[in-house]
N, C-alpha and C positions, 0 to 999 in steps of 0.2 A: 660039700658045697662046690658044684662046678661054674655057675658061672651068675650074672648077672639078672636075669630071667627068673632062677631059682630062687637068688636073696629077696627080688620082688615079691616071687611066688609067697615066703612067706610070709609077709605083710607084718602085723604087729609083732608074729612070733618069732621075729630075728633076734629081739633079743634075748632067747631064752636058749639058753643051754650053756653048756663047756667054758671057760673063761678062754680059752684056746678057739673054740670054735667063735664064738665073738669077736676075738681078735680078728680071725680069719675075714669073719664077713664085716667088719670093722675096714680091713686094709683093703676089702673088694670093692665096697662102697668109695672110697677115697678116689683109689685107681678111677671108675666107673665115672664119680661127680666130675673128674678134673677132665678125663677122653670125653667127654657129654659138655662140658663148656667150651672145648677146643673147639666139638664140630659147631653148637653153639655159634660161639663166633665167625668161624668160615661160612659158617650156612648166612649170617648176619651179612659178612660183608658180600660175599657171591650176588643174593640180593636185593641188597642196596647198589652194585654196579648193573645190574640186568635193568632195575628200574628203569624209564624213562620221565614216569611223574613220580611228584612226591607223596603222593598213597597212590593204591594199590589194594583193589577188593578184591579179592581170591575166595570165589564159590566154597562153600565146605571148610574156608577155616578162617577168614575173618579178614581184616583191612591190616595190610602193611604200611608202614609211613617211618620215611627215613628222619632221622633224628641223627643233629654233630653231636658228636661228644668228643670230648678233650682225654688226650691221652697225655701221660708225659710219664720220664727215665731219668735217672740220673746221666747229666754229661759223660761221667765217667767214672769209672772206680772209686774215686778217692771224693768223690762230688758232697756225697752224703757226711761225709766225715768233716769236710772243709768245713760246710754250712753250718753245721752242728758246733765247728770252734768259734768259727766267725760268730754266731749268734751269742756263743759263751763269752769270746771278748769281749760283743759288743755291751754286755749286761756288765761283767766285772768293770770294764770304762766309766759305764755310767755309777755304778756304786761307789767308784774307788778318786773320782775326781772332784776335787770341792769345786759346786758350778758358780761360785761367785769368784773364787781368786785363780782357777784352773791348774792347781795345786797339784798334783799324784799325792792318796794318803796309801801306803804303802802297805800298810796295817788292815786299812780298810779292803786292798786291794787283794791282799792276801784270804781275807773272811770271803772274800766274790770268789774267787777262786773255788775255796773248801763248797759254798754252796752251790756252787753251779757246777763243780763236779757231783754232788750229793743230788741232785738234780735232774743230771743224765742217769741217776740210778733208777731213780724214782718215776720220769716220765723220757723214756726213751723214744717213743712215735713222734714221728718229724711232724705229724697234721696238727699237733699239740703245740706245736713252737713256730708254726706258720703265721701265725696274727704278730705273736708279740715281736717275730723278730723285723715283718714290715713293718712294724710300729717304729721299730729303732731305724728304720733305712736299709735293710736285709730285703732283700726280696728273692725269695726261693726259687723264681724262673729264672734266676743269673745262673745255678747248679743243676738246672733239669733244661733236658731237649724236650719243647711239650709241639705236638701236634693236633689237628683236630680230622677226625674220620666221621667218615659217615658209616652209621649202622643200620639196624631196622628194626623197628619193634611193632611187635604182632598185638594187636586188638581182638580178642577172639569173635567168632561168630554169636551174635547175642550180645553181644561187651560192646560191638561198635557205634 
């Protein structure tokens, strides 16, 4: 297998052969998918700054039209990790305080603890704890830098 070209070349039959050779064209496709969304995106934004209108009929391959989308990062290293305790407080607080006499049950406080670590075992993805923990007063844009860009998305010829 030398390169990219080839693995296409063989169409359905890539996956037939060697557990070694699969592998190979396994870790060629990856490389390939990831350098193919990079240009992907530079071709996206390159453009979206050339535009001057917000579509764009290009003869022979279809209507461009820029479109924002919302990016966001964590702040910082530690960002993900914070949000993740603070959301975990914030649950063990509400399990563990009686809301009539504003009590700490320490017992109870103790059992929030045991499941909300059981918890992080169980559903690690922050998209999954995004609602519940604005629900509590959390709001995950205090731990992420978000931006919004402009890209471009292509309508093919015949599609537009």
């Amino acid at each position: 297998m030398t390169g990219v070209d080839d693995l296409l070349a063989l169409g359905e039959d890539a996956i037939v052969g060697e557990t070694q050779e699969l592998a190979l064209r396994y870790r060629l496709a990856l490389e390939a998918g990831s350098a193919l969304r990079q240009i992907v995106d530079d071709l996206s934004d390159e453009l979206a700054a050339r535009m001057e209108t917000e579509t764009l009929v290009v003869r022979g391959v279809g209507r461009l039209e820029k479109k924002p989308e919302k990016r966001s990062t964590w702040l910082h290293e530690h960002s993900s990790a914070q949000f993740r305790k603070d959301v975990g407080e914030t649950a063990i607080r509400n399990i563990a305080v009686d809301r009539v006499t504003g009590v700490v049950d320490y017992e109870r406080m103790a059992v929030g603890r045991a499941v909300v670590a059981q918890l992080w075992e169980y559903v690690p993805a922050f998209s999954s704890v995004k609602a519940a923990g604005r629900k509590d007063g959390i709001d995950i844009d205090q731990y992420r830098s978000t931006s919004t860009v402009t890209r471009v998305e292509l309508n093919l010829e015949g599609e537009a």
